[in-house]
C-alpha positions as CSV (number, residue, x, y, z in Angstrom):
1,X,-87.3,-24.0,-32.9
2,X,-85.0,-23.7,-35.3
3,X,-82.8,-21.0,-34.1
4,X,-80.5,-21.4,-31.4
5,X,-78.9,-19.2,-29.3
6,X,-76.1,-17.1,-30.8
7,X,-77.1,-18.1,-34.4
8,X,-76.6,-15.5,-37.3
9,X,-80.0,-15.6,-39.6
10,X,-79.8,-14.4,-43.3
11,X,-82.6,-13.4,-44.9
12,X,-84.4,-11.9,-48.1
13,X,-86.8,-9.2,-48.6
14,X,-89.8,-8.9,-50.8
15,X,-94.1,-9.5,-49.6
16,X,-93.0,-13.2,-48.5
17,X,-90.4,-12.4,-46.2
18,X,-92.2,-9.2,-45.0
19,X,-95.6,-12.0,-44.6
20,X,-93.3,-14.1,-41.9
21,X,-92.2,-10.9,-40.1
22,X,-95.8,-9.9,-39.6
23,X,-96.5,-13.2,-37.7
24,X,-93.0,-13.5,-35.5
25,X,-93.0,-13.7,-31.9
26,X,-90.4,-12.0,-29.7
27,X,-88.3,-14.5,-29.2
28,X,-86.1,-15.5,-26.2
29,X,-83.0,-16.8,-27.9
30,X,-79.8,-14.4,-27.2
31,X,-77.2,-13.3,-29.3
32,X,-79.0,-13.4,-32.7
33,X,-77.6,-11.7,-34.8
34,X,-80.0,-10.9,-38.9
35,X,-78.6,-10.4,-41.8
36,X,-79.4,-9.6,-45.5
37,X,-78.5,-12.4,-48.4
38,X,-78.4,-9.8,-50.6
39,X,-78.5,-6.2,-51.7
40,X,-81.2,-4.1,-50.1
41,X,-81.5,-0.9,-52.7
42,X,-84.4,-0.5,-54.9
43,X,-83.8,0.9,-58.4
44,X,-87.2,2.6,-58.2
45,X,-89.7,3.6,-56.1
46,X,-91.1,0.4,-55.9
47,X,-91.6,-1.6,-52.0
48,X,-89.4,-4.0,-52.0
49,X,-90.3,-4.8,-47.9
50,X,-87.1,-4.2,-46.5
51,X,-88.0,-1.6,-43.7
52,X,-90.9,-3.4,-42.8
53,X,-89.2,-6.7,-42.7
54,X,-86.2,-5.6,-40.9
55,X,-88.3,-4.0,-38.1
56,X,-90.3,-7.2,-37.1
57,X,-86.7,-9.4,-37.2
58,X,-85.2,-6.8,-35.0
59,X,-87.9,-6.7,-32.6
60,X,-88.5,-10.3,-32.9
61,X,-84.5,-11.2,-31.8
62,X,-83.7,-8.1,-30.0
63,X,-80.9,-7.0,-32.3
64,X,-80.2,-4.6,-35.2
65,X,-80.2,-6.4,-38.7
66,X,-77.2,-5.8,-40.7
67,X,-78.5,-4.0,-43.8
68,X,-76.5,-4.4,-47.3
69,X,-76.9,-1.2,-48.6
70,X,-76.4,-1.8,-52.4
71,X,-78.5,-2.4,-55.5
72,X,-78.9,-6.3,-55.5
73,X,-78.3,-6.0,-59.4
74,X,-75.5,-3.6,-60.5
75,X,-75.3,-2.0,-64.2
76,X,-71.5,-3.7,-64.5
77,X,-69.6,-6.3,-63.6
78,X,-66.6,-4.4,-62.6
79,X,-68.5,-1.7,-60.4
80,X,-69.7,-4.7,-58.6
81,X,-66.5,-6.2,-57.9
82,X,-65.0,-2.8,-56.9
83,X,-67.3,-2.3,-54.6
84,X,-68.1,-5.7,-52.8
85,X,-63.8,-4.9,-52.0
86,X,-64.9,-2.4,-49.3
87,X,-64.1,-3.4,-45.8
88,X,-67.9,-2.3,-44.4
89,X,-69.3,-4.2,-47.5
90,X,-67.2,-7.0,-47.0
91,X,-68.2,-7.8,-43.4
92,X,-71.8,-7.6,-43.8
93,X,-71.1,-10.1,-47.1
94,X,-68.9,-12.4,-44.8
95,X,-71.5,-12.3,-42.1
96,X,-74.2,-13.5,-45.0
97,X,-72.0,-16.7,-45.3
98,X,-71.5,-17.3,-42.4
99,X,-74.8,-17.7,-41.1
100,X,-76.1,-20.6,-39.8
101,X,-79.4,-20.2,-41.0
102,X,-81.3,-18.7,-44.0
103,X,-84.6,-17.9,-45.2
104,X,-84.9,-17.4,-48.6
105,X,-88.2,-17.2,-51.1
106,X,-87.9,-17.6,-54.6
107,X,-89.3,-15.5,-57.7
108,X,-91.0,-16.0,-61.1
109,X,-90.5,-14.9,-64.1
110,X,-94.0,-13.3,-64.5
111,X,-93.9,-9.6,-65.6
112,X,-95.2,-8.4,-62.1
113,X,-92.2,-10.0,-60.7
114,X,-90.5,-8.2,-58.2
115,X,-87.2,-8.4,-59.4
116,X,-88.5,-6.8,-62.9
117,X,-90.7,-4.3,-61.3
118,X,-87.1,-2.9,-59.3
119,X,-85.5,-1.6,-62.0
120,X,-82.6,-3.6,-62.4
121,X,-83.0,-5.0,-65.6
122,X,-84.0,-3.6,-69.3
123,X,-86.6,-5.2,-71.4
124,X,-84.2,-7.4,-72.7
125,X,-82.9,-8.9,-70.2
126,X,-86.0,-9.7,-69.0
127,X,-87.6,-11.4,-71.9
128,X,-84.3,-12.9,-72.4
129,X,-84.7,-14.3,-68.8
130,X,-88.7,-15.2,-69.4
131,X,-87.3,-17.8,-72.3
132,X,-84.3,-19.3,-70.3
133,X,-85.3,-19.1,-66.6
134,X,-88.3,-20.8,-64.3
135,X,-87.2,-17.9,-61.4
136,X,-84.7,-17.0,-59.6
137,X,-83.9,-18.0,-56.0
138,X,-82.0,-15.2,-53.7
139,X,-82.2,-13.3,-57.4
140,X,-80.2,-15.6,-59.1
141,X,-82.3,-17.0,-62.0
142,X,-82.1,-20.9,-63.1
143,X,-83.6,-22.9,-64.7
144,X,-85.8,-26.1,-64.3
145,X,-83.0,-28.1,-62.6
146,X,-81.4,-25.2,-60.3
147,X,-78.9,-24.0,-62.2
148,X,-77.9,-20.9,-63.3
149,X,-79.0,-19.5,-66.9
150,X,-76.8,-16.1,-67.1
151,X,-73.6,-16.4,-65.3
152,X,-72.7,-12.8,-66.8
153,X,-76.0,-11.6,-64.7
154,X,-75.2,-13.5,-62.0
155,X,-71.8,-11.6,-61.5
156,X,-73.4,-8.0,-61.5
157,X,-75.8,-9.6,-58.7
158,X,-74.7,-8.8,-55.0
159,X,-76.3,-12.0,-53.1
160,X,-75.2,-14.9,-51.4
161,X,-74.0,-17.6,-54.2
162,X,-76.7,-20.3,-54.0
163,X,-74.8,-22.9,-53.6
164,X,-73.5,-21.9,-50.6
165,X,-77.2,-22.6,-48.9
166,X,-76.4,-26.1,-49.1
167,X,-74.0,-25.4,-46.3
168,X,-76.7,-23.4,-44.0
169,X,-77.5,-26.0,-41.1
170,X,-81.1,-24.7,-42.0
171,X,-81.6,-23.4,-45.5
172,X,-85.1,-22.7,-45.2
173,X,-87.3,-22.1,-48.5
174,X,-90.4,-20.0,-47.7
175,X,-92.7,-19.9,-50.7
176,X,-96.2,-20.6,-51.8
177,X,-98.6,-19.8,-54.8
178,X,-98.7,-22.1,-57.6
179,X,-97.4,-19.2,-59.5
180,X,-94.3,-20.0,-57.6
181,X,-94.1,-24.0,-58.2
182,X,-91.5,-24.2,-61.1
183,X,-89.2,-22.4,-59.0
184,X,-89.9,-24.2,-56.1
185,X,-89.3,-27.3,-57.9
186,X,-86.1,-25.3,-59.4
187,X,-84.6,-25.1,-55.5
188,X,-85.4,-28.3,-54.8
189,X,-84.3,-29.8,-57.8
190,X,-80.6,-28.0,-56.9
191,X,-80.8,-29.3,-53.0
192,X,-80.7,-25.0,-52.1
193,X,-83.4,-26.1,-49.1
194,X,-83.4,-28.5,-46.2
195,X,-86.7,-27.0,-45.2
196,X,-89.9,-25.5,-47.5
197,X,-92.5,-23.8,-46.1
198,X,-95.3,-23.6,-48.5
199,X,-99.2,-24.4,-48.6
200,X,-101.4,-27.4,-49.1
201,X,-102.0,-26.9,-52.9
202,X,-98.5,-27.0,-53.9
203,X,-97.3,-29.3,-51.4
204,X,-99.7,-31.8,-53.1
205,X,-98.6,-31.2,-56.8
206,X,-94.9,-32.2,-54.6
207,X,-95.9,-34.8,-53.3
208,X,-97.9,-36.1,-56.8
209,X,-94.1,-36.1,-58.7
């Protein structure tokens, strides 16, 4: 097992996360504490999994997950900054890196993406992003070789900075679909996982390169 006693877990929302919380077991490690990597607000009325998925990590550890409660993409820069300067918001942002462990899942660029269908972002942006980006990882798009495409959107975004997964003693990369295979190789190209979870078919195309 990969979690110890009195570990703090980050995690991510969206069908993939809310997929492992369907299958966890109550566990019997104490003093876990859950956390979000990044902003849990929807721009729309669109699931984004975070009720769902918080309920099976709470049950699962016996704890109460430590909810961000902001838009994961602001409008501005500054609004972002203003706010990530509040005491509550801080904590909860301080707790995300200091986690020992986090599960993350990574996005495409499709136009059913989540991250598109939130909200957050105009049409522009996102066929801007569709050119210039494989998919984003904890919503932070990047290209082919991990690294970021659109520092300006990267500073409205309230999320753990991906490189600080490469400090995680478990950075653990839960994705699958071949859909999702550019920006699995993406993550793995920029070392952001220690750990992938992911299915026999694109495990194999890994393995193949």
């Amino acid at each position: 097992q990969i979690i110890h006693d009195n570990d703090t877990i980050g995690i991510s929302w969206g069908r993939t996360l809310a997929a492992v919380a369907r299958h966890l077991q109550p566990s019997d490690r104490k003093n876990v504490q859950v956390v979000y990597l990044k902003g849990t607000v929807a721009n729309s009325t669109h699931n984004n999994f975070v009720v769902e998925v918080t309920k099976h990590f709470n049950a699962c550890y016996h704890t109460q997950a430590e909810i961000l409660p902001l838009p994961v993409i602001f409008d501005n820069q500054d609004i972002k900054k203003m706010v990530v300067k509040d005491r509550f918001i801080h904590s909860i942002l301080t707790a995300a890196q200091q986690a020992q462990v986090a599960l993350f899942t990574v996005g495409t660029t499709a136009p059913d993406a989540t991250l598109f269908e939130l909200g957050y972002l105009s049409k522009q942006e996102i066929a801007k992003l569709q050119k210039e980006s494989v998919g984003d990882i904890v919503s932070q798009f990047v290209d082919a070789n991990g690294q970021i495409v659109d520092p300006a959107l990267t500073a409205r975004t309230v999320a753990l900075p991906i490189e600080q997964l490469k400090e995680k003693r478990q950075a653990v990369l839960i994705a699958g679909g071949m859909a999702k295979l550019p920006a699995i190789r993406a993550a793995l190209a920029g070392r952001y996982a220690n750990v992938l979870v992911t299915d026999t078919n694109v495990a194999l195309h890994l393995i193949d390169e």
